[in-house]
C-alpha positions in Angstrom: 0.0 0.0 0.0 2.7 2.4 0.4 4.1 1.8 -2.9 1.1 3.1 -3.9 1.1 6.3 -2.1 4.6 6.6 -3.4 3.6 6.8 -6.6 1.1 8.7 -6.9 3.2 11.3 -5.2 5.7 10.9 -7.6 3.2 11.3 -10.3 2.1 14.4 -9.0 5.1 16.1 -8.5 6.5 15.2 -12.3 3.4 16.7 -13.6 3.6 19.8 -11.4 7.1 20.2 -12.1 6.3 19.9 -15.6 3.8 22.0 -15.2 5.6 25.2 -14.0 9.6 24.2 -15.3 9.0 27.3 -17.6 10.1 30.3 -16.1 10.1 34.0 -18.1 13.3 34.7 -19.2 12.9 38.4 -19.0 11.7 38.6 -15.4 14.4 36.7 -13.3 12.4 34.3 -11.1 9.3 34.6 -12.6 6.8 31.6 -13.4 4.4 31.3 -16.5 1.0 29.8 -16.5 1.8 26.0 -17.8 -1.1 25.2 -20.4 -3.7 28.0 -20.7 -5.5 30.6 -18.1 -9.0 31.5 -18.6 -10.5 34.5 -19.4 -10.1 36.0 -15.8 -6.5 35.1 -16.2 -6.8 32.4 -13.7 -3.8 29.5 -14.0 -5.2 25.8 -15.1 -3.6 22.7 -14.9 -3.1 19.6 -17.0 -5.9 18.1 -15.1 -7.5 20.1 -13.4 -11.5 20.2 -13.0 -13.4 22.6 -15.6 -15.2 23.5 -12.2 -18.6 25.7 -14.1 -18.5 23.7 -16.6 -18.9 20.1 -13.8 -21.7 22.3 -12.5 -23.5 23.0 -15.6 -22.9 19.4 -16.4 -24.6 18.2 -13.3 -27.7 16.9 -13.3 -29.1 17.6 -9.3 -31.6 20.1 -9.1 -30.0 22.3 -6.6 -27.4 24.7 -7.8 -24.2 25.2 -5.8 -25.2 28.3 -4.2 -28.4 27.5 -3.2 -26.9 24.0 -1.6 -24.3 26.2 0.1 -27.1 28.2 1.7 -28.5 24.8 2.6 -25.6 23.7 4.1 -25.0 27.0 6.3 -29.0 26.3 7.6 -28.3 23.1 8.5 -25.2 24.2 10.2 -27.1 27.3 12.1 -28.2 27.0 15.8 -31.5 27.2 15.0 -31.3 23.7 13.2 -27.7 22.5 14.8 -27.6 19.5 11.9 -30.6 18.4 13.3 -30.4 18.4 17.4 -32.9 21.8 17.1 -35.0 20.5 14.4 -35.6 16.8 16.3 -34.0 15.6 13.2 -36.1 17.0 10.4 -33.4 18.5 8.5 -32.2 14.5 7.8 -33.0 12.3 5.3 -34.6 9.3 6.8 -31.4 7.2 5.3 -28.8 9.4 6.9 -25.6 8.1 7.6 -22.8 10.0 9.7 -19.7 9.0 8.7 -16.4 10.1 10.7 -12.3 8.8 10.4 -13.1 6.8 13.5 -17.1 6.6 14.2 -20.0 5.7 12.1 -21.3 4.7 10.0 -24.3 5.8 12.3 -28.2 6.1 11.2 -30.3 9.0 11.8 -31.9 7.8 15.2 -28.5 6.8 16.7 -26.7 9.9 15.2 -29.2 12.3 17.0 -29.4 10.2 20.5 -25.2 10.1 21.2 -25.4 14.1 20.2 -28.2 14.7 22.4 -26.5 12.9 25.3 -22.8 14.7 25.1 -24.6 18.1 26.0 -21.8 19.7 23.9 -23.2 22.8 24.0 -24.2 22.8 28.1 -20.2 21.9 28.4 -18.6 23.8 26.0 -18.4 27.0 24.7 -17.5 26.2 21.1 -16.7 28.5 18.3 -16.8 26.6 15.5 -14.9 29.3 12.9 -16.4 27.4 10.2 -15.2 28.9 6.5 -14.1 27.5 2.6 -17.6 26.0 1.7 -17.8 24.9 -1.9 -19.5 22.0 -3.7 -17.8 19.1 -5.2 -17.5 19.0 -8.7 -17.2 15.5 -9.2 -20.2 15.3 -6.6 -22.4 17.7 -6.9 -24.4 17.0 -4.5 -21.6 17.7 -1.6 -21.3 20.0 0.3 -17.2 20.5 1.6 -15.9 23.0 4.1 -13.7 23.3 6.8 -13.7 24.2 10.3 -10.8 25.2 13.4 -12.8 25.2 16.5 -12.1 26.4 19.8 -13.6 25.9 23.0 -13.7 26.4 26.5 -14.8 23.4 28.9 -17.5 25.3 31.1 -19.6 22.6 32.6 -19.2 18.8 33.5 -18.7 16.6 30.6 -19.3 12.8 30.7 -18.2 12.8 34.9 -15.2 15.4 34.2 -15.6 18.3 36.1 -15.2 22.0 34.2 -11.7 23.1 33.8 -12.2 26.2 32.3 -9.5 25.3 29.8 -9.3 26.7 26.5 -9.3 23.8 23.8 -7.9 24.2 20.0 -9.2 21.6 17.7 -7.1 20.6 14.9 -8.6 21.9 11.1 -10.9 19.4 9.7 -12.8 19.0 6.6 -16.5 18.4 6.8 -19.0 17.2 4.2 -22.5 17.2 3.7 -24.2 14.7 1.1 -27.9 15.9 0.4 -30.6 14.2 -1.6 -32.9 16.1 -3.6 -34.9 17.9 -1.5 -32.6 19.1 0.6 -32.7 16.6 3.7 -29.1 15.7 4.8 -28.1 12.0 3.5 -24.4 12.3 4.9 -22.3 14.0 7.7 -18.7 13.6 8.5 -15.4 15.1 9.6 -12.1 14.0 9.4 -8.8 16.0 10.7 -6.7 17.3 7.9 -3.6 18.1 9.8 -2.9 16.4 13.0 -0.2 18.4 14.1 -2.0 21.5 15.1 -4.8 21.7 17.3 
């Protein structure tokens, strides 16, 4: 399996240093777009997504900003991915998937976040940001989030410490299905040295 990874990283760094080998002779240092830029004069790669024109390609009937918006509801405290809603913001085939937990169904999802009392323990900033839907997925919803917290009540028999606590970045996802209910929720830590 490592082999693997090994070469796919090689294969990504020949094509990148393909990609940007040229450099302008008459400004020293300088580095010139490697295939074609678009009209906006934006760089492109050899193989990099044609992002609009995945979008227009897509068949799901929500477009990417309004599934954004969708996402950011979901997200809100008035719905809290479905702890404020009792759950009817999730499709009835929900799944939350994690690196470590899940997959977990709807009813099992919303009773182990109703007994953590995150929010009674924990004053949580979430600093959620980057949203964008995936091209190859159009139906996915990808942002990120660096959350910090304060532990400000008892959690599960641990007594508040008043600590300040720095979560590492992760990347989150939402899945929806057509009308807008939540099929899929997960997290996964994108750089386990910080936080």
């Amino acid at each position: 399996m490592k082999l693997s990874y090994i070469a796919t990283a090689a294969i990504c760094i020949t094509k990148g240093v393909e990609a940007f080998a040229q450099t302008d002779t008459t400004r020293p240092n300088a580095i010139v777009a490697p295939t074609t830029t678009s009209t906006t004069g934006t760089m492109h790669l050899p193989g990099e997504i044609d992002v609009q024109a995945a979008y227009q390609a897509s068949t799901f009937p929500i477009t990417p900003d309004n599934l954004i918006n969708r996402a950011k509801q979901v997200l809100s405290p008035a719905i809290g991915i479905g702890t404020k809603d009792a759950g009817a913001c999730i499709a009835d085939d929900f799944e939350f998937c994690a690196a470590v937990v899940g997959p977990l169904p709807k009813e099992e999802y919303l009773a182990a976040l109703a007994s953590f009392q995150l929010e009674t323990s924990f004053d949580i900033n979430q600093n959620y940001y980057g949203f964008f839907v995936d091209p190859m997925q159009t139906n996915r919803v990808w942002f990120f989030t660096r959350q910090v917290a304060k532990h400000v009540a008892t959690f599960v028999g641990v007594e508040a410490t008043g600590k300040d606590i720095l979560l590492p970045p992760q990347l989150m996802h939402m899945d929806f299905n057509e009308d807008g209910l939540v099929r899929e929720f997960g997290f996964y830590t994108v750089d386990r040295r910080q936080g």
